[in-house]
C-alpha positions in Angstrom: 162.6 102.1 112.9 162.8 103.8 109.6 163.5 100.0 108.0 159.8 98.8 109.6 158.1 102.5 108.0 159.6 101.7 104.9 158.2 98.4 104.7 155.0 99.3 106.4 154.4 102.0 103.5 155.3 99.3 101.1 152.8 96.6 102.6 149.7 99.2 102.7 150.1 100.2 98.7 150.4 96.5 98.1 147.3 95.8 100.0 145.5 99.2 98.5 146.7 98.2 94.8 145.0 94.3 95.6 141.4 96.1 96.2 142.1 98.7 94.0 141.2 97.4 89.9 137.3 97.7 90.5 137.6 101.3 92.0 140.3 102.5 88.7 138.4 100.6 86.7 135.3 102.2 87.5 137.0 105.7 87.3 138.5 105.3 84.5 135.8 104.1 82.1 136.5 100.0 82.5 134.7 97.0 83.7 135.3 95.5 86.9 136.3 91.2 86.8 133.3 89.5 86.8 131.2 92.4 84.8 129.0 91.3 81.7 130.3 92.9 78.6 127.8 95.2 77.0 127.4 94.7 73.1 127.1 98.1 71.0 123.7 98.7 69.5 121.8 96.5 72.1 118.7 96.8 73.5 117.3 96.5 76.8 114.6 93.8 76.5 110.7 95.2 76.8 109.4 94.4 80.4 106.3 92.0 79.7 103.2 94.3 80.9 100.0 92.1 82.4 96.9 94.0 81.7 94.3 92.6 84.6 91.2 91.9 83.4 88.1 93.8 83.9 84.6 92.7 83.0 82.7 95.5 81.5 80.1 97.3 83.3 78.3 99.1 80.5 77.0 98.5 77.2 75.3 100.7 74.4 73.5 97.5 73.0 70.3 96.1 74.8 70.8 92.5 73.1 72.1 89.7 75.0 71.5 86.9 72.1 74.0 84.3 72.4 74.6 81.6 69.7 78.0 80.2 70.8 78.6 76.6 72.6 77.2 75.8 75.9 78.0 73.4 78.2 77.1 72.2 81.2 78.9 70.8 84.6 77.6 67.6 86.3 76.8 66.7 89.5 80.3 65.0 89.0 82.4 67.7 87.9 82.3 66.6 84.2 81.9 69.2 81.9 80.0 68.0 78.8 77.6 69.7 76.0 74.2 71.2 77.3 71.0 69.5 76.3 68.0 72.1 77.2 65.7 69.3 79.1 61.7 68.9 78.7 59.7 70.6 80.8 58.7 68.0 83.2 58.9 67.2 86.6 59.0 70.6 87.6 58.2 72.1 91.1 55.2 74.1 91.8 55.4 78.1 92.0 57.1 79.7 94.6 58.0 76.0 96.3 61.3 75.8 98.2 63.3 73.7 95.8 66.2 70.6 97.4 69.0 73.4 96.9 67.9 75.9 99.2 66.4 78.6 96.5 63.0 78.9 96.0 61.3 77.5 92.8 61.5 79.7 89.9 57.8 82.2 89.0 57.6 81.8 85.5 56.6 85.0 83.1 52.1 84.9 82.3 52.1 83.2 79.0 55.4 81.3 79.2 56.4 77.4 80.1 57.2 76.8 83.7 60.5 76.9 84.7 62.3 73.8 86.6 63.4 73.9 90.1 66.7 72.4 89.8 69.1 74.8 87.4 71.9 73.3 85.5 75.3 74.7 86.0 76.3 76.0 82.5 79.7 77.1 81.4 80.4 79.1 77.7 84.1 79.6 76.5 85.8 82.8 78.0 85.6 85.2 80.0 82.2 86.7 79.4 79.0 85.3 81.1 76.5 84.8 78.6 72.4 84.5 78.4 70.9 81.6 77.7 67.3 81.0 77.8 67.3 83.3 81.0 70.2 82.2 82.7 73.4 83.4 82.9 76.1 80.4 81.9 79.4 81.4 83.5 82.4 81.5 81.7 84.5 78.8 81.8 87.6 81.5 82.5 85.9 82.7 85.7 87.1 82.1 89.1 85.2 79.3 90.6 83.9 82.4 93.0 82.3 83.9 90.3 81.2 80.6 88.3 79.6 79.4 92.1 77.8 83.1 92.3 76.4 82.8 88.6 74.9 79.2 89.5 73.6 80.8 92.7 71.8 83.6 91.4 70.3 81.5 88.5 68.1 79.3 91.0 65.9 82.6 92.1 65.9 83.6 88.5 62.0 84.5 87.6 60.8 85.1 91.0 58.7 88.3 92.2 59.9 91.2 93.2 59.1 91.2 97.1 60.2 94.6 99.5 62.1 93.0 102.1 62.4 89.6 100.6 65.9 87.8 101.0 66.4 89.6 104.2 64.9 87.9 107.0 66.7 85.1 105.2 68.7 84.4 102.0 65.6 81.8 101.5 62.7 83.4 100.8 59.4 83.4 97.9 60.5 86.7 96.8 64.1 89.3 96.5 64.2 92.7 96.9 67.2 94.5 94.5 69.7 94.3 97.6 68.0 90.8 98.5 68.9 89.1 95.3 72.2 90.8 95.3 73.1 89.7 99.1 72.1 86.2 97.8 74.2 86.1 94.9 77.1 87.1 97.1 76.0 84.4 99.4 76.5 82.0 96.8 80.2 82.8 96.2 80.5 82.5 100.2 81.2 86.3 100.4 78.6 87.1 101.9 77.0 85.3 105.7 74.8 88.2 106.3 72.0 90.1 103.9 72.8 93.7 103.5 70.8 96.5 102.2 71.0 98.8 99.2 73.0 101.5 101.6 75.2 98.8 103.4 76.3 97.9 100.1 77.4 101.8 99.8 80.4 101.0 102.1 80.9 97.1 101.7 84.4 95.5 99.7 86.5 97.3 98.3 85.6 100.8 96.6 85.7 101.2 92.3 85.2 98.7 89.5 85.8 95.3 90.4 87.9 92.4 87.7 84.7 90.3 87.5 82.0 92.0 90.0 80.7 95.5 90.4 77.9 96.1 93.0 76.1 99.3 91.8 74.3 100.9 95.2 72.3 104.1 96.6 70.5 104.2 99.6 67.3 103.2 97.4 68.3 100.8 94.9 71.0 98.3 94.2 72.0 95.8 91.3 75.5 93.8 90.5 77.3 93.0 87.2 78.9 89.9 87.2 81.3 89.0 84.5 79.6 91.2 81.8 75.8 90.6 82.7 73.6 92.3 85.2 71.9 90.7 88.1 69.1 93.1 88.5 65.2 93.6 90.0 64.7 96.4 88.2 63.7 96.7 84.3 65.7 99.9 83.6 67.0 99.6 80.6 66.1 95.9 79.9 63.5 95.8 76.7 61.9 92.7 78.9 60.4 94.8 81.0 60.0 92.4 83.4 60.3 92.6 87.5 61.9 90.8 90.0 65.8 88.8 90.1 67.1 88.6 86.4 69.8 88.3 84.5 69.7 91.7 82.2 71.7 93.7 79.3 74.3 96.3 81.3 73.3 99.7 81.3 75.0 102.5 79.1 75.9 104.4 82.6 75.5 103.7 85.8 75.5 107.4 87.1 73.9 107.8 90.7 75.3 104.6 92.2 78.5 104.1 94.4 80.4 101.2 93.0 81.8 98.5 95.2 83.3 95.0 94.8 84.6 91.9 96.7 88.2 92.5 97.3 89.8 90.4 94.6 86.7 89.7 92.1 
């Protein structure tokens, strides 16, 4: 008996001394097998930080002059240099153009403006105005780039109360109206909604590429650094109805929204 507790004692230390070099080393200062060595002096390396980005939503400066390269996208995806086309062959006032929009109302004193609007793209991530359209940046989500296109074919037309409502079609926007048909042309939107349904639609604060701007009387969007407005606040144009306009230095008075992920 004493014989088999002699050598029962002697088995368990030999076992406890197997598992044990991790555990003393760890006491005692050392590495454990299998540990990476640290070198004196070293560094931990810097975590790489990804900054999202966010369109702005305001600007001190009423320009938007743009000189930079334009292109445009084909009816086959190609993306080649915009050439600004004559003036012909354009559909009458207020007519209901092939893509669904209406035809574009064009300003007293100035050229008509053709029913079918080309897709144009600029370099970046900033939309841009040219010759009263917005051209989408070419960094955009395709959301965004479709919602640009969308919103340039009612571009010019009159400022109607109710207009864009009954349907996104229509002769004439209201401020939520041209908004809900914006949206509509990212496919975020199946349903118009007014100025104080947009109050409580998407997600709440600043969006990366679109901010919807809404009271219970007015609303207007900024979409990728331009604003998609009916109003002439702050716009030296002052000229009604759906355009593309300089941002605002504030936008105080307004809840701001956006579709969740844009």
């Amino acid at each position: 008996m004493r014989f088999r507790t002699i050598s029962g004692i002697l088995c368990s230390t030999a076992i406890a001394a197997i598992g044990a070099p991790s555990a003393l080393a760890a006491n005692t200062g050392g590495a454990s097998a299998g540990a990476t060595p640290s070198t004196p002096g070293a560094t931990a390396p810097t975590p790489v930080v990804r900054h999202l980005h966010l369109a702005p939503v305001t600007s001190r400066s009423t320009s938007v002059a743009y000189s930079g390269p334009v292109y445009e996208r084909t009816a086959t995806g190609q993306v080649v240099p915009y050439q600004p086309l004559a003036p012909t062959a354009l559909a009458p006032t207020g007519q209901i153009s092939s893509t669904g929009g209406a035809g574009p109302v064009a300003p007293a004193g100035s050229a008509p403006i053709a029913a079918v609007k080309p897709e144009l793209l600029v370099p970046g991530s900033r939309a841009r105005y040219v010759a009263g359209l917005a051209a989408a940046p070419m960094s955009a989500p395709a959301v965004v780039q479709q919602m640009i296109w969308s919103a340039n074919q009612i571009i010019g037309l009159p400022y109607v109360w109710g207009g864009g409502h009954a349907s996104f079609t229509a002769s004439g926007y209201d401020c939520s109206g041209t908004v809900s048909f914006a949206l509509h042309g990212g496919s975020l939107l199946t349903t118009p909604e007014d100025s104080s349904e947009f109050m409580v639609w998407g997600s709440h604060g600043l969006g990366r590429w679109v901010t919807i701007f809404s009271n219970p009387e007015h609303a207007y969007m900024t979409v990728a650094g331009l604003r998609l407005d009916t109003s002439a606040a702050d716009d030296p144009s002052n000229q009604q109805g759906p355009r593309w306009r300089p941002l605002r230095p504030a936008n105080e008075g307004f809840t701001a929204r956006h579709p969740l992920g844009f």
